[in-house]
N, CA, C and O atoms as a Maestro MAE file, in Angstrom:
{
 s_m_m2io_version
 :::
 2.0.0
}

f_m_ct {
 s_m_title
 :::
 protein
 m_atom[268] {
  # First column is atom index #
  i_m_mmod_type
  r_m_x_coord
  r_m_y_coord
  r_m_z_coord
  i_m_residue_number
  s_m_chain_name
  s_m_pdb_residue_name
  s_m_pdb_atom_name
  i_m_atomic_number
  :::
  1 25 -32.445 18.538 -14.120 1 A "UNK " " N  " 7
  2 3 -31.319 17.889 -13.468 1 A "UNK " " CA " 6
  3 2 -30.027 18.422 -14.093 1 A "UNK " " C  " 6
  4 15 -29.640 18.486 -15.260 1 A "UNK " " O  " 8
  5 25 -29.542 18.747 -13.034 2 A "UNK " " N  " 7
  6 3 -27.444 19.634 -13.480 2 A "UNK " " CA " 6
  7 2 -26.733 18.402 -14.232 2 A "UNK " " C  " 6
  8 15 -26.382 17.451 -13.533 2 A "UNK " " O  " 8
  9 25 -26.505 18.365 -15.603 3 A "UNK " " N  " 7
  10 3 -25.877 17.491 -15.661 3 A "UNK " " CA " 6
  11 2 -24.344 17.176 -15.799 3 A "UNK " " C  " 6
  12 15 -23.616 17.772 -16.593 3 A "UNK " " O  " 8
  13 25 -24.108 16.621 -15.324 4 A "UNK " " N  " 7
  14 3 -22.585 16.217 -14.689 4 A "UNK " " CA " 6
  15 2 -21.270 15.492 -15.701 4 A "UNK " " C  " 6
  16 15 -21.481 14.362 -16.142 4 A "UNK " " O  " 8
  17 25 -19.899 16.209 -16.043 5 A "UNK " " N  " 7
  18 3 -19.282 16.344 -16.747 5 A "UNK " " CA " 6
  19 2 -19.063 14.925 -16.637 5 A "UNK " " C  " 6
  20 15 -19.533 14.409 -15.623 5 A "UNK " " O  " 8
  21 25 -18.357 14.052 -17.582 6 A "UNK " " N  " 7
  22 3 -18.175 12.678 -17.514 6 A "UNK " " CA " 6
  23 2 -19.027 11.572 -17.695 6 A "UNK " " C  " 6
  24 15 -18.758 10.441 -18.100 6 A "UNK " " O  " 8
  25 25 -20.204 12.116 -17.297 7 A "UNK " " N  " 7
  26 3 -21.777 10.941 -17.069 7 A "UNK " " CA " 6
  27 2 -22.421 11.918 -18.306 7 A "UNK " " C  " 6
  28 15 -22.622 13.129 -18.394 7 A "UNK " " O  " 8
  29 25 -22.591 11.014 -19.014 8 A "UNK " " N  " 7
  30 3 -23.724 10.866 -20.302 8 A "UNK " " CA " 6
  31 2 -25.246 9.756 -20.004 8 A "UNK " " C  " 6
  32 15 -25.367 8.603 -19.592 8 A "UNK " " O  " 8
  33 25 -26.254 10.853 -20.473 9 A "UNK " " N  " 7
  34 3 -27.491 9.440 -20.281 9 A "UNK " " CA " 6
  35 2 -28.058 9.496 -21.624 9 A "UNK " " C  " 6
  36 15 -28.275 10.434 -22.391 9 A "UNK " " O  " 8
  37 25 -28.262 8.076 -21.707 10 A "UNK " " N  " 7
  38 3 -28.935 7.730 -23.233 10 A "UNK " " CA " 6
  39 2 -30.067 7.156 -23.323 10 A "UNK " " C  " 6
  40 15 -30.572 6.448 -22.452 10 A "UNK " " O  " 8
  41 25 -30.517 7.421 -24.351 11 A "UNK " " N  " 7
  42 3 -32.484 6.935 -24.598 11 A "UNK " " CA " 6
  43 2 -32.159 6.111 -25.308 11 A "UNK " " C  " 6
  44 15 -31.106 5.986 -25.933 11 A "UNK " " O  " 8
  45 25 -33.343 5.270 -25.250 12 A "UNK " " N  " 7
  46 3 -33.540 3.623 -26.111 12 A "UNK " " CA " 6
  47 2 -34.221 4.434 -27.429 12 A "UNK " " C  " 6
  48 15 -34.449 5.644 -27.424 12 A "UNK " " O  " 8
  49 25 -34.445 3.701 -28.338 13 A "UNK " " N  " 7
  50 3 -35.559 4.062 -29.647 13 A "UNK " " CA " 6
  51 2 -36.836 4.242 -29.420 13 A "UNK " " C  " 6
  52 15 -37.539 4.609 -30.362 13 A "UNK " " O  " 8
  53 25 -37.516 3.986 -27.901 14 A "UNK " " N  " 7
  54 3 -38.606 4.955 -27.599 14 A "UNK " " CA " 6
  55 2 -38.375 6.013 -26.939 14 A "UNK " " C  " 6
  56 15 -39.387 6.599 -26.556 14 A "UNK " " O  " 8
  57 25 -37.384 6.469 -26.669 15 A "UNK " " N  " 7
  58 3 -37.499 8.041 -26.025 15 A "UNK " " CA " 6
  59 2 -36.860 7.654 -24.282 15 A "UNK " " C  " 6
  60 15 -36.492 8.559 -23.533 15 A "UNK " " O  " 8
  61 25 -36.844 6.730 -24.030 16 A "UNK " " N  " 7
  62 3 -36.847 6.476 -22.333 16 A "UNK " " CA " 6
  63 2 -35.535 6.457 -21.928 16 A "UNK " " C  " 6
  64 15 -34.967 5.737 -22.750 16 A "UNK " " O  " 8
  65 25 -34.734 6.847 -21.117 17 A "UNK " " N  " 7
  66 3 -33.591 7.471 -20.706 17 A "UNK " " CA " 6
  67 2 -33.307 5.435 -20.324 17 A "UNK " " C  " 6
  68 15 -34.150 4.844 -19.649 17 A "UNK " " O  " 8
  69 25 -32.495 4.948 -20.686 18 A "UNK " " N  " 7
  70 3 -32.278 3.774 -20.290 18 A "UNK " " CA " 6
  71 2 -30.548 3.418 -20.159 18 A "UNK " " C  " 6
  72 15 -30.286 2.432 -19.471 18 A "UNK " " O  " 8
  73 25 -29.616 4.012 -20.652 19 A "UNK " " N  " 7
  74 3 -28.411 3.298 -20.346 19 A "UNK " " CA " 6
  75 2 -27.349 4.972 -19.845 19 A "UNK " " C  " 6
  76 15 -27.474 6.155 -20.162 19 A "UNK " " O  " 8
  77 25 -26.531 4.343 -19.099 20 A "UNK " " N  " 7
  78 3 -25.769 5.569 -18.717 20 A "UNK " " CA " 6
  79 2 -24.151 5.200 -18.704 20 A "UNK " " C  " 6
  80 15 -23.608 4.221 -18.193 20 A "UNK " " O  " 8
  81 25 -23.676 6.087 -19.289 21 A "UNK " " N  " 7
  82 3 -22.421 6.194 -19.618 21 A "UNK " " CA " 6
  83 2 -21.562 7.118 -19.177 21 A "UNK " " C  " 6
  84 15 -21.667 8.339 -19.288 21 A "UNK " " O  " 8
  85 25 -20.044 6.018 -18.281 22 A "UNK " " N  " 7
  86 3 -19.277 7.083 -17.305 22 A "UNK " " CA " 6
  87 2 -18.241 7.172 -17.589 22 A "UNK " " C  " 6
  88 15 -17.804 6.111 -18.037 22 A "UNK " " O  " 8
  89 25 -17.354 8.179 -17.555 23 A "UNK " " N  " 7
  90 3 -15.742 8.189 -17.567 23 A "UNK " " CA " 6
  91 2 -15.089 7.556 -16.648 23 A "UNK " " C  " 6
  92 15 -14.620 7.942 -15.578 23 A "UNK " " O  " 8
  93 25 -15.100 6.361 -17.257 24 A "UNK " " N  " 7
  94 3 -13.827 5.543 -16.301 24 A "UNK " " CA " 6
  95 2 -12.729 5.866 -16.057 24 A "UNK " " C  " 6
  96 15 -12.275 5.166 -15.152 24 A "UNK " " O  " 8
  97 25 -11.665 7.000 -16.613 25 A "UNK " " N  " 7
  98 3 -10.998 7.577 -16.423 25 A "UNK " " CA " 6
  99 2 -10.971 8.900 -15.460 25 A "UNK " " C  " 6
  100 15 -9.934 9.436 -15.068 25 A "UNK " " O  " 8
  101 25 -12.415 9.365 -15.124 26 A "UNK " " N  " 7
  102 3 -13.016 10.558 -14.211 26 A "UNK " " CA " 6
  103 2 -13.561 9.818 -12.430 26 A "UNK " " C  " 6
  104 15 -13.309 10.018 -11.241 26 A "UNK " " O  " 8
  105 25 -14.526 8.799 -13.384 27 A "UNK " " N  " 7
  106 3 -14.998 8.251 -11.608 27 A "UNK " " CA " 6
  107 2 -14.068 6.863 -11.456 27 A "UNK " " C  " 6
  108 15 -14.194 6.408 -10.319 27 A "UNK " " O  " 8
  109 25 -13.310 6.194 -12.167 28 A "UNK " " N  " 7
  110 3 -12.919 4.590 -12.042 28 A "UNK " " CA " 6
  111 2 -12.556 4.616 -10.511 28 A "UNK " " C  " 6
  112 15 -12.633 3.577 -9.855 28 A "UNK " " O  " 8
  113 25 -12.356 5.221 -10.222 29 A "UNK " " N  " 7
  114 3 -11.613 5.113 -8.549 29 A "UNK " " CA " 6
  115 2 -12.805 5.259 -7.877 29 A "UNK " " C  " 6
  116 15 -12.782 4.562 -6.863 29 A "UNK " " O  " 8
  117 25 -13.673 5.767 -7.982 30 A "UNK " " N  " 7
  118 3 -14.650 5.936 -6.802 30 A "UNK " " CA " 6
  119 2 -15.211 4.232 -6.296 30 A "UNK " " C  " 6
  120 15 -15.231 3.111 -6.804 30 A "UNK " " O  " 8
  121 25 -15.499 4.687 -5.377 31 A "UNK " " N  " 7
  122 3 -15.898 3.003 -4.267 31 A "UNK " " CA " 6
  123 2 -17.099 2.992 -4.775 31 A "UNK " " C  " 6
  124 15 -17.269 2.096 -5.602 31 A "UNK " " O  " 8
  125 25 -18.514 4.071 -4.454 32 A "UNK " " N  " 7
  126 3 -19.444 3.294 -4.974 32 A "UNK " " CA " 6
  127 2 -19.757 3.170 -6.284 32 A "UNK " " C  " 6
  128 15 -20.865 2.814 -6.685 32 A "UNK " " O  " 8
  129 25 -18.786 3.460 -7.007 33 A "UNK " " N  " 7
  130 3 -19.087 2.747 -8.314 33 A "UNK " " CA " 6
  131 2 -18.451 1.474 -8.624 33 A "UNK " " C  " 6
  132 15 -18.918 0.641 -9.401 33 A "UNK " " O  " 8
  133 25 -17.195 1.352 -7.876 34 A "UNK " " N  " 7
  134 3 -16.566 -0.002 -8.124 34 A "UNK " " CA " 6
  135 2 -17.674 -1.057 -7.140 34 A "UNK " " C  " 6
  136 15 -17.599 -2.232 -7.499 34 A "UNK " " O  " 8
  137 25 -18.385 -0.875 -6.306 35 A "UNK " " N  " 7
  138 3 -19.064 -1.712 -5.415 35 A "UNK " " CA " 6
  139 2 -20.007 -2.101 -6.144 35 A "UNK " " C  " 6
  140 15 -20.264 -3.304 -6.108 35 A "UNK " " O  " 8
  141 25 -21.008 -1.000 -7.243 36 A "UNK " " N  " 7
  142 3 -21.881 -1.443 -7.904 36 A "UNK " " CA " 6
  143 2 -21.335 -2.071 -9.337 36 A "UNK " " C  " 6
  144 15 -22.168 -2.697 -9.992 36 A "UNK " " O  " 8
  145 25 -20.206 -1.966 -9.785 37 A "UNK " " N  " 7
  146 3 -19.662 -2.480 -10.892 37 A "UNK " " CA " 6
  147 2 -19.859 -4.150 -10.073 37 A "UNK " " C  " 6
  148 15 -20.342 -5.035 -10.779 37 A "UNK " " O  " 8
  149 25 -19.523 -4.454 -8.802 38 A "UNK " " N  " 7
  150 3 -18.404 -5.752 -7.634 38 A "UNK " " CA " 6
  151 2 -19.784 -6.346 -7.994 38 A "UNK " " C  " 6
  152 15 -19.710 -7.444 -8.545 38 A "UNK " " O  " 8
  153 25 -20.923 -5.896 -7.815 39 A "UNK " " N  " 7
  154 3 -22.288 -6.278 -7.597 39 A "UNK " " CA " 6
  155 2 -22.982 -6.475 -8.665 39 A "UNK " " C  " 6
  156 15 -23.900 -7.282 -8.521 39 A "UNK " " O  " 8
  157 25 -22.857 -6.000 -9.727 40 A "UNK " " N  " 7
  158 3 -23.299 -6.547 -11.482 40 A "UNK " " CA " 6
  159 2 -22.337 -7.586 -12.007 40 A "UNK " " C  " 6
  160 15 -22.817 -8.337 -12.856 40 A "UNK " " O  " 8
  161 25 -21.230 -7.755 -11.714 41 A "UNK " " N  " 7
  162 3 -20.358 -8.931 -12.067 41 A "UNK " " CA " 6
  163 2 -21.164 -10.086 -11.085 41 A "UNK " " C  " 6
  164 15 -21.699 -11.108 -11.513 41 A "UNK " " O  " 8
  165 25 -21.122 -9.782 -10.096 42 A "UNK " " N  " 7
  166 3 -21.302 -10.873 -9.087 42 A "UNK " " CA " 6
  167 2 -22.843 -11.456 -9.870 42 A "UNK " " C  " 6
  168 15 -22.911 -12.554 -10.424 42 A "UNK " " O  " 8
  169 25 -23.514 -10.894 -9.815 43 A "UNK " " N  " 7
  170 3 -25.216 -11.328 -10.472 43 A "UNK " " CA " 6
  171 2 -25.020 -12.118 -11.133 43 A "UNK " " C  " 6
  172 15 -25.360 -13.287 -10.952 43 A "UNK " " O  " 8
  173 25 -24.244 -11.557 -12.345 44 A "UNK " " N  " 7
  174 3 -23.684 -12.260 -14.191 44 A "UNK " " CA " 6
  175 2 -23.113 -13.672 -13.260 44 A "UNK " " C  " 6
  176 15 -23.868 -14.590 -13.584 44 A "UNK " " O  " 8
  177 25 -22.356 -14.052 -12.511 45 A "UNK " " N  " 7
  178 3 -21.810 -14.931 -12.138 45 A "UNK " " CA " 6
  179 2 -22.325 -15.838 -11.442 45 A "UNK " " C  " 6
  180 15 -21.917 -16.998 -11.508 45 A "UNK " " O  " 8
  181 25 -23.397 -15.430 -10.588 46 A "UNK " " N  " 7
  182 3 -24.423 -16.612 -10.308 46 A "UNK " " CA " 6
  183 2 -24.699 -17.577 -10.632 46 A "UNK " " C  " 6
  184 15 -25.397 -17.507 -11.644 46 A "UNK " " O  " 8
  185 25 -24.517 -18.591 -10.291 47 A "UNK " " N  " 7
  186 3 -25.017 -20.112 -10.679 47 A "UNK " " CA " 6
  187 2 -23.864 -20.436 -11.816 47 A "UNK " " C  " 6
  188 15 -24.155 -21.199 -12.738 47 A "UNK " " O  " 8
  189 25 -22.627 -19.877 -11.739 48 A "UNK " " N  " 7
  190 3 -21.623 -20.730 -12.256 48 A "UNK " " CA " 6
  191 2 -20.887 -21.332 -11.312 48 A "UNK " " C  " 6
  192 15 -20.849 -21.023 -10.121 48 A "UNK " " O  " 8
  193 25 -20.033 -22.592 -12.097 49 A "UNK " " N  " 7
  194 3 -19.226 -23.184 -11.219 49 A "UNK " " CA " 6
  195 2 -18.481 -23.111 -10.419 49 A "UNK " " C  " 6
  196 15 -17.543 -22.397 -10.773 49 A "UNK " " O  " 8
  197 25 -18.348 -23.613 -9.150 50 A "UNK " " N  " 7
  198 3 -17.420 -22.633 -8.637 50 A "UNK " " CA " 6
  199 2 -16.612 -24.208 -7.771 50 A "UNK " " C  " 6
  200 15 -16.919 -25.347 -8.123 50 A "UNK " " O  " 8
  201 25 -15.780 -23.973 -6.854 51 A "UNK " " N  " 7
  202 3 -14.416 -24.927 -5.986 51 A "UNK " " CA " 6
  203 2 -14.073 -24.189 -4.530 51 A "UNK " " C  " 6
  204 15 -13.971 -23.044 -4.089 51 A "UNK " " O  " 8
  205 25 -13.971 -25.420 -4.110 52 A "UNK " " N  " 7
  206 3 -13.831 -24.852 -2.611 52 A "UNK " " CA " 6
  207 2 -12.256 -24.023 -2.874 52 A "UNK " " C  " 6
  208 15 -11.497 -24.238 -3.819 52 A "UNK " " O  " 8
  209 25 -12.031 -22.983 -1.680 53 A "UNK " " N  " 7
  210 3 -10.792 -22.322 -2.066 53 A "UNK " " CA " 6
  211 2 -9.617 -22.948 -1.633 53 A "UNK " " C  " 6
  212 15 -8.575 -22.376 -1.955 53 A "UNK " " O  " 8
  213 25 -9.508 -24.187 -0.853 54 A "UNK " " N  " 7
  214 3 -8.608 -25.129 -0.539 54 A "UNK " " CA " 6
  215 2 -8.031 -26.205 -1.803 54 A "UNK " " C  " 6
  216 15 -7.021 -26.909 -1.832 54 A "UNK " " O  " 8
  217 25 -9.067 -26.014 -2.756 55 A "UNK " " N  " 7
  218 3 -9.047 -26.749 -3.799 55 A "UNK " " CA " 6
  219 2 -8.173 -25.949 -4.907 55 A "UNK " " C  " 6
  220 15 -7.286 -26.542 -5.521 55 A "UNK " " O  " 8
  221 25 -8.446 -24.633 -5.130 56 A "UNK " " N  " 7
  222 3 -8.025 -23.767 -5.979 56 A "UNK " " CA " 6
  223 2 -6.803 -23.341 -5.667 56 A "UNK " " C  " 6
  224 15 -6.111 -22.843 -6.555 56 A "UNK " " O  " 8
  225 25 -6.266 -23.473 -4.214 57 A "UNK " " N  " 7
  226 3 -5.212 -23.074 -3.978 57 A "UNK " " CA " 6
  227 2 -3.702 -24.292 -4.244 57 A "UNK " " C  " 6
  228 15 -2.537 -23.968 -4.475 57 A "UNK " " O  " 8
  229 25 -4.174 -25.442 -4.129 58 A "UNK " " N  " 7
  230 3 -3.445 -26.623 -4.230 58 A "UNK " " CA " 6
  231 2 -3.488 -26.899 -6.094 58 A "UNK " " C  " 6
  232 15 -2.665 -27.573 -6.714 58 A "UNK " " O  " 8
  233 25 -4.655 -26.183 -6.673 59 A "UNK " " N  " 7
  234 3 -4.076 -26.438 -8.365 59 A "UNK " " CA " 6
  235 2 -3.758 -25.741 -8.348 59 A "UNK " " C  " 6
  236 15 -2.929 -25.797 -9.256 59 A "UNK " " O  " 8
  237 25 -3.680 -24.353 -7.722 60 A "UNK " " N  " 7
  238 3 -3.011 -23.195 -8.543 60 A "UNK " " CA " 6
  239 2 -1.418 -23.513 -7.960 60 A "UNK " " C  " 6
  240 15 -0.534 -22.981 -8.632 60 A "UNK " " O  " 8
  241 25 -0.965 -24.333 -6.771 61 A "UNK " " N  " 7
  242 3 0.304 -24.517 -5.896 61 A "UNK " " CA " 6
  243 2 0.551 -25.525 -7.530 61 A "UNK " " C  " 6
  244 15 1.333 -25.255 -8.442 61 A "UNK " " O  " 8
  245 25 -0.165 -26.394 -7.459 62 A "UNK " " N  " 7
  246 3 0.864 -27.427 -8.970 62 A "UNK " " CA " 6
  247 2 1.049 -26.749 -9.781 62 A "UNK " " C  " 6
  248 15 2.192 -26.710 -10.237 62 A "UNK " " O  " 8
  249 25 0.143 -26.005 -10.271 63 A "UNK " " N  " 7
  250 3 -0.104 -25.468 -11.827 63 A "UNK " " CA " 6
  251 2 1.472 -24.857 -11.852 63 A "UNK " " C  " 6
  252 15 2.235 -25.341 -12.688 63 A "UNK " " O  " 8
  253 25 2.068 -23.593 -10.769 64 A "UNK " " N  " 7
  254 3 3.304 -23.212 -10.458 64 A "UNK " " CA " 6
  255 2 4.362 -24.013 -10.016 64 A "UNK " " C  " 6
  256 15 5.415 -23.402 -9.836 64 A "UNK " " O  " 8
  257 25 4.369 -25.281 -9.779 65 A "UNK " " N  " 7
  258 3 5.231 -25.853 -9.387 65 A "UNK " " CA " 6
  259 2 5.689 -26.263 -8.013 65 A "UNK " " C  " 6
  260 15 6.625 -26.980 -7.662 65 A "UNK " " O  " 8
  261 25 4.878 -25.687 -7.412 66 A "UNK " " N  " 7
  262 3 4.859 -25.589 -5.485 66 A "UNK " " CA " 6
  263 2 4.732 -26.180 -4.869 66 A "UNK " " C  " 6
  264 15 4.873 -25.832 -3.697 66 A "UNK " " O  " 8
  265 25 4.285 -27.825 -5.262 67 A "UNK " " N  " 7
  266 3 3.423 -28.769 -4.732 67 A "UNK " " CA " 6
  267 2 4.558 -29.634 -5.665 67 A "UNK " " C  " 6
  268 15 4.484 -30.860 -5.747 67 A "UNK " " O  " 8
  :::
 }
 m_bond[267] {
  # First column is bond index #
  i_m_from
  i_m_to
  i_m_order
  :::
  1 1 2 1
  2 2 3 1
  3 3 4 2
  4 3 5 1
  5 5 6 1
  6 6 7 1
  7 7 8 2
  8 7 9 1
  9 9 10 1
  10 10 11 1
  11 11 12 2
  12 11 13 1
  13 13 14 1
  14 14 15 1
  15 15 16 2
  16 15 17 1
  17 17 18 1
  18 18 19 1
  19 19 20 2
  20 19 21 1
  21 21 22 1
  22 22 23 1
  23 23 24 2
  24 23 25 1
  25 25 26 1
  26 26 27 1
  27 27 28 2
  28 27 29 1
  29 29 30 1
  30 30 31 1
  31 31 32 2
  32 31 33 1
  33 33 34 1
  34 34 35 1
  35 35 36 2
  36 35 37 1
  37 37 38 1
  38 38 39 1
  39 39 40 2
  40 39 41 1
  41 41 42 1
  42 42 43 1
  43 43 44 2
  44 43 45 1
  45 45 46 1
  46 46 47 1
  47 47 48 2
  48 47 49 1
  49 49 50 1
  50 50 51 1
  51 51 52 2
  52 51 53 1
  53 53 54 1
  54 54 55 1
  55 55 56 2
  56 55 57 1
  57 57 58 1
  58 58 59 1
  59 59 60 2
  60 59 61 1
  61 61 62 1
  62 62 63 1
  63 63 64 2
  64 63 65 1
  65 65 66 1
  66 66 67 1
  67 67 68 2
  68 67 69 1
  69 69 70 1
  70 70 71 1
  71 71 72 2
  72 71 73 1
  73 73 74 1
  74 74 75 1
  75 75 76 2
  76 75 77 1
  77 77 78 1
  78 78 79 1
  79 79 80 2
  80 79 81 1
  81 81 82 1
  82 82 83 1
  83 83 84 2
  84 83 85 1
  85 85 86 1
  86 86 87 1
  87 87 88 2
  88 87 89 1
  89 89 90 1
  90 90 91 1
  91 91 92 2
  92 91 93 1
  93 93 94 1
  94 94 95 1
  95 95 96 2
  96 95 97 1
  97 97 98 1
  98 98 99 1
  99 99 100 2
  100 99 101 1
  101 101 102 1
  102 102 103 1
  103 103 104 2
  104 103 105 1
  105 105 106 1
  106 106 107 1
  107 107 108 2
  108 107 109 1
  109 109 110 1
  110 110 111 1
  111 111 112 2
  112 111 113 1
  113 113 114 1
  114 114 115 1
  115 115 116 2
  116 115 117 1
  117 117 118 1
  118 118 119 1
  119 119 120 2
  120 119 121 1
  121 121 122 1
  122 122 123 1
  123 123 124 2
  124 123 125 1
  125 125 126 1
  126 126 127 1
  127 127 128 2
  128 127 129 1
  129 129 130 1
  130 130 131 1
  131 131 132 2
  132 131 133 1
  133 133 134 1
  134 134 135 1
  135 135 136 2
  136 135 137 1
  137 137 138 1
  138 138 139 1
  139 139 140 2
  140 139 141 1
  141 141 142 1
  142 142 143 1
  143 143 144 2
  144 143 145 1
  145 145 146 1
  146 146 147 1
  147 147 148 2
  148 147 149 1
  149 149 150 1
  150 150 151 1
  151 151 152 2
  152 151 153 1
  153 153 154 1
  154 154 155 1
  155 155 156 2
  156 155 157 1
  157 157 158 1
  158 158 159 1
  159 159 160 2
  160 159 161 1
  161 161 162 1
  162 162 163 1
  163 163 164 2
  164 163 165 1
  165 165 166 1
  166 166 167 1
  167 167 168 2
  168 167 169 1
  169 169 170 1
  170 170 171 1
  171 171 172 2
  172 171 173 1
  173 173 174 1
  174 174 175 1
  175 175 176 2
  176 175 177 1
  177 177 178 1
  178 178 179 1
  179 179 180 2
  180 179 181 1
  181 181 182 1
  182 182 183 1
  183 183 184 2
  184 183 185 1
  185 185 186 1
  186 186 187 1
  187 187 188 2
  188 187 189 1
  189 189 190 1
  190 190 191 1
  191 191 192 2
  192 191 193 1
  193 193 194 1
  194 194 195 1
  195 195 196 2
  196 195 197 1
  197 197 198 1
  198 198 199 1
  199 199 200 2
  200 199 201 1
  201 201 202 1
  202 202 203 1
  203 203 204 2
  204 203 205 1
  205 205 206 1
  206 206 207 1
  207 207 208 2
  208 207 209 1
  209 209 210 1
  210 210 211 1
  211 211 212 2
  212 211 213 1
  213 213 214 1
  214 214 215 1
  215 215 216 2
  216 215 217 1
  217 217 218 1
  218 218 219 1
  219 219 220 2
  220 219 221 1
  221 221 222 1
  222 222 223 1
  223 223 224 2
  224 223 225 1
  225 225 226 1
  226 226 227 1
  227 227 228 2
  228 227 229 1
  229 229 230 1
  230 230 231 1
  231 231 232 2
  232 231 233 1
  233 233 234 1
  234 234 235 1
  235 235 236 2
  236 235 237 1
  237 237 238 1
  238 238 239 1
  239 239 240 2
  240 239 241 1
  241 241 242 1
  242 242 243 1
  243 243 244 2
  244 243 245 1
  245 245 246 1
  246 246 247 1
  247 247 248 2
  248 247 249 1
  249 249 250 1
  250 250 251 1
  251 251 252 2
  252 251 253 1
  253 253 254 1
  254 254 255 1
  255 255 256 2
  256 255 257 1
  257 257 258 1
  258 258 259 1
  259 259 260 2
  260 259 261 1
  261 261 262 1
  262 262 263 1
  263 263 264 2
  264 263 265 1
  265 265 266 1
  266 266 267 1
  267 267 268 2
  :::
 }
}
């Protein structure tokens, strides 16, 4: 496999190619990496709390003074 300037791949302590490392400064702009970055946050965030957005918008209107 050609390997590609910016992208580094790394082995665990058995030998197995397991984590990969990118120049965020080379790809940060690209879409499908920000989509799969949009999509590993989103996972991590699962089953936390969350507020209707009618709700969030009326504390965030007090929190500023707007209300």
């Amino acid at each position: 496999m050609e390997q590609l300037t910016g992208i580094e791949y790394e082995k665990d302590v058995t030998g197995r190619t397991r984590y990969i490392r990118i120049d965020i400064d080379k790809y940060g702009e690209n879409e499908s990496l920000q989509d799969f970055l949009d999509g590993v946050e989103a996972t991590l965030l699962k089953g936390s709390p969350t507020m209707p957005f009618a709700d969030f918008v009326k504390e965030e209107n007090t929190r500023r003074g707007l209300e």
